[in-house]
C-alpha positions in Angstrom: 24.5 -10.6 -6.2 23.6 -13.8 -4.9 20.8 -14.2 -2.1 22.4 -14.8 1.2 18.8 -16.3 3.1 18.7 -18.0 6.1 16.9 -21.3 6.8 15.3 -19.2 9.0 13.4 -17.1 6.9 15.2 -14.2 8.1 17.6 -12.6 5.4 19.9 -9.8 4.8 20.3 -9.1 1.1 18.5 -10.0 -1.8 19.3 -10.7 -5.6 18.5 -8.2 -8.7 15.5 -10.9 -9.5 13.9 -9.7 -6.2 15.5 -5.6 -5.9 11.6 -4.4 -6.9 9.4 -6.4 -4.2 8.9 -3.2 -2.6 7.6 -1.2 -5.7 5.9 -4.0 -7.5 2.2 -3.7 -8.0 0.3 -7.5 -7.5 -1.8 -8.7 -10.1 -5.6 -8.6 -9.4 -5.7 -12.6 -8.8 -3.1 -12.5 -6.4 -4.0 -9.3 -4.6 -7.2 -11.1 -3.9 -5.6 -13.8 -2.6 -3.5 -12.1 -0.1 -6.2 -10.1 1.1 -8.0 -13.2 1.8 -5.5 -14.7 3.7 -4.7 -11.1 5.9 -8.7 -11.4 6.5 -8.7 -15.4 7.3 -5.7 -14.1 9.9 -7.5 -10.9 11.7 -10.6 -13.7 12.1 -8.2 -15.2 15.2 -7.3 -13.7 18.5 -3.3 -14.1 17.2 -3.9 -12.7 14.4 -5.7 -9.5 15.1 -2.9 -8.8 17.4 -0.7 -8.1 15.1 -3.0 -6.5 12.6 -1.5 -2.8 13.4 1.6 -4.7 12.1 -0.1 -5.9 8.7 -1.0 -2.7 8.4 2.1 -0.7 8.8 3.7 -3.4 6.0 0.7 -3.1 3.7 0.8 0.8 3.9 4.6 0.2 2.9 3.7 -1.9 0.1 6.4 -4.7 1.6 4.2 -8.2 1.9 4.1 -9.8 -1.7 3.4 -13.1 -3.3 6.0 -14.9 -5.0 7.2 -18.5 -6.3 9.5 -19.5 -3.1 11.1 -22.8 -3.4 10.0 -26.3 -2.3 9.6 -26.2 1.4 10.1 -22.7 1.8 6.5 -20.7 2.9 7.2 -17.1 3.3 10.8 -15.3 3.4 11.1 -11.9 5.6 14.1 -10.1 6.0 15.1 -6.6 6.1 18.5 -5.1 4.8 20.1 -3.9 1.4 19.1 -4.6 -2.3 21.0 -3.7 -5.6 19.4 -1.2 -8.3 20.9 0.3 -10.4 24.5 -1.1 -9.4 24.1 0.6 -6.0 22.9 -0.7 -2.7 20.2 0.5 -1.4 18.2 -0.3 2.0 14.9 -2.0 1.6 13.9 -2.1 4.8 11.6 -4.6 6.7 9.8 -7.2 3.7 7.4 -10.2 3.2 7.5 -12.7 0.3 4.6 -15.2 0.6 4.8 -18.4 -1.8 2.2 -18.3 -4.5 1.1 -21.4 -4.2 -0.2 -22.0 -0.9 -4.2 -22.1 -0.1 -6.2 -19.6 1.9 -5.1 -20.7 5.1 -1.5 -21.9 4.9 -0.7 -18.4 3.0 -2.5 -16.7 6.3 -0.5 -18.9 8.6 2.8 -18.3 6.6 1.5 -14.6 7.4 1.4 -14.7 11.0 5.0 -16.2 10.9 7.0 -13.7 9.6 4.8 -10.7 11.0 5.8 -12.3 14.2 9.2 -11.7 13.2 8.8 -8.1 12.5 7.0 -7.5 15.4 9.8 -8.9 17.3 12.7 -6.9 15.3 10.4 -3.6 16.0 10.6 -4.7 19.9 14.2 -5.2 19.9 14.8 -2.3 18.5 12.6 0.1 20.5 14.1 -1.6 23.6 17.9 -1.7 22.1 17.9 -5.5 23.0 21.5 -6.1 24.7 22.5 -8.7 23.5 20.8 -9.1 20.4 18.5 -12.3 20.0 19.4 -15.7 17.9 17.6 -16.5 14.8 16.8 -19.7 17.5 14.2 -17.6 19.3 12.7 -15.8 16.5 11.6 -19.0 15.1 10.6 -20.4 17.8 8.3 -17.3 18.3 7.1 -17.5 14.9 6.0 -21.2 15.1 4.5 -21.0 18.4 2.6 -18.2 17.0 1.6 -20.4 13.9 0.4 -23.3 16.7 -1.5 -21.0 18.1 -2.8 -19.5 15.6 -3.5 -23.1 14.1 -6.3 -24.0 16.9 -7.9 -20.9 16.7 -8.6 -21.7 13.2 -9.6 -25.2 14.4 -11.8 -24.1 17.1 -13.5 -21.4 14.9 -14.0 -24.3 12.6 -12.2 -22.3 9.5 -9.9 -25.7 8.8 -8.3 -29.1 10.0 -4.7 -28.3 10.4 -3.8 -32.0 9.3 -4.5 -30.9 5.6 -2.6 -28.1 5.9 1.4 -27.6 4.1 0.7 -31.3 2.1 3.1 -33.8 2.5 5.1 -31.4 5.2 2.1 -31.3 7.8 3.5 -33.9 10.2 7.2 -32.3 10.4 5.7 -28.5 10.9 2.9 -29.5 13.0 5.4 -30.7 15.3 7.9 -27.9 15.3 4.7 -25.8 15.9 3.7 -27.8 18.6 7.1 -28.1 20.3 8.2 -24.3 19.9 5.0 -23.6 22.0 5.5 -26.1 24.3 9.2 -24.4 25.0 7.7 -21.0 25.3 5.2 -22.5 27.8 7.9 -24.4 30.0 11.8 -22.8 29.1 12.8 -25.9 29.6 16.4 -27.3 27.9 14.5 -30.8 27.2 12.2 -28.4 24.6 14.5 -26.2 23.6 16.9 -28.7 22.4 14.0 -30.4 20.9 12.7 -27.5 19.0 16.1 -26.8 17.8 17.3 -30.9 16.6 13.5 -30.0 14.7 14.4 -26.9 13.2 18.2 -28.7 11.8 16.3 -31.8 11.2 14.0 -29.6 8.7 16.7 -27.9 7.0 17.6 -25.2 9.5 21.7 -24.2 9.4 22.7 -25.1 13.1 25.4 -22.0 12.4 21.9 -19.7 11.1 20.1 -20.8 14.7 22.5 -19.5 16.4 23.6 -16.4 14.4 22.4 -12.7 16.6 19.9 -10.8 14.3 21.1 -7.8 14.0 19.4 -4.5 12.6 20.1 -2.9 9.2 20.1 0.5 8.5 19.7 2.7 5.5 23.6 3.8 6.5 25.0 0.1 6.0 23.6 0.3 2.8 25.8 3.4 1.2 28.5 2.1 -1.8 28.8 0.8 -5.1 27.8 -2.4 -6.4 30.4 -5.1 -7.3 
């Protein structure tokens, strides 16, 4: 089965290469990594606020590192996987690129917890109608903007050296996706979204309604 992902970082089914990320066990190296960037994240007020969040994933064993394409610095998503030529529900998951320091894994963290914290709230309130992919980004990078000066003001990093040769493009989605959630304007929304296309993000994905998987979707056979 091919992966069927979202520029959005939000994605429905997985491939066989990736049916395991909930039962896989991270290598000491790693581990250590990600606990250092979950600990770098609780440091900020953003982050610590959705640390009962972290902790609900961790206790799952669904947040793991892996080697995500160029460009691409964490992938959540929630929905079915094939084992065993079956489909099976994952549930709610977090892949975290490999590669990335300290602080762009933690930021990459607070992104797509920000997502799960808002599929959790949409479906405790049965959201009618469902949300775009549009606004869960634009939650997630405000989140990471935020997030971002914290760092900056707690002195952990310059967020100028932070996702290499990309910092310029993200730092201004960042900045732009909070400057819409401050204001609701059209000018910024508009802006936010010609950023998010701009950077690779399917204008048809933006504008697709997330909708919630169960473990019932998931019942049949494997093609």
């Amino acid at each position: 089965m091919s992966i069927a992902i979202s520029g959005a970082g939000l994605y429905l089914f997985i491939s066989r290469s990736l049916a395991d990320v909930g039962s896989q066990t991270l290598p000491l190296v790693q581990q250590e990594k990600l606990n250092q960037a979950i600990a770098l994240a609780l440091r900020t007020k953003t982050g610590s606020a959705l640390e009962s969040f972290i902790d609900q994933l961790l206790s799952q064993d669904k947040i793991h590192l892996s080697g995500l394409l160029e460009g691409h610095y964490g992938e959540s998503g929630e929905g079915c996987v094939v084992k065993e030529d079956g489909f099976y529900y994952e549930g709610f998951f977090i892949l975290l690129g490999n590669q990335l320091s300290t602080e762009e894994m933690a930021s990459a963290l607070v992104h797509e917890v920000t997502h799960y914290q808002m599929i959790q709230a949409n479906v405790a309130s049965d959201s009618d109608p469902p949300a775009r992919v549009i606004f869960f980004e634009v939650s997630a990078f405000a989140a990471q903007y935020q997030f971002s000066i914290e760092l900056e003001q707690l002195n952990l990093v310059q967020r100028q050296k932070m996702f290499a040769d990309e910092a310029e493009t993200v730092s201004a989605i960042m900045r732009t996706a909070h400057e819409y959630q401050q204001t609701t304007s059209q000018q910024s929304y508009d802006a936010v979204f010609e950023q998010l296309v701009a950077y690779g993000y399917p204008r048809e994905e933006l504008n697709r309604f997330v909708s919630q998987r169960t473990e019932k979707a998931c019942v049949g056979v494997a093609k």
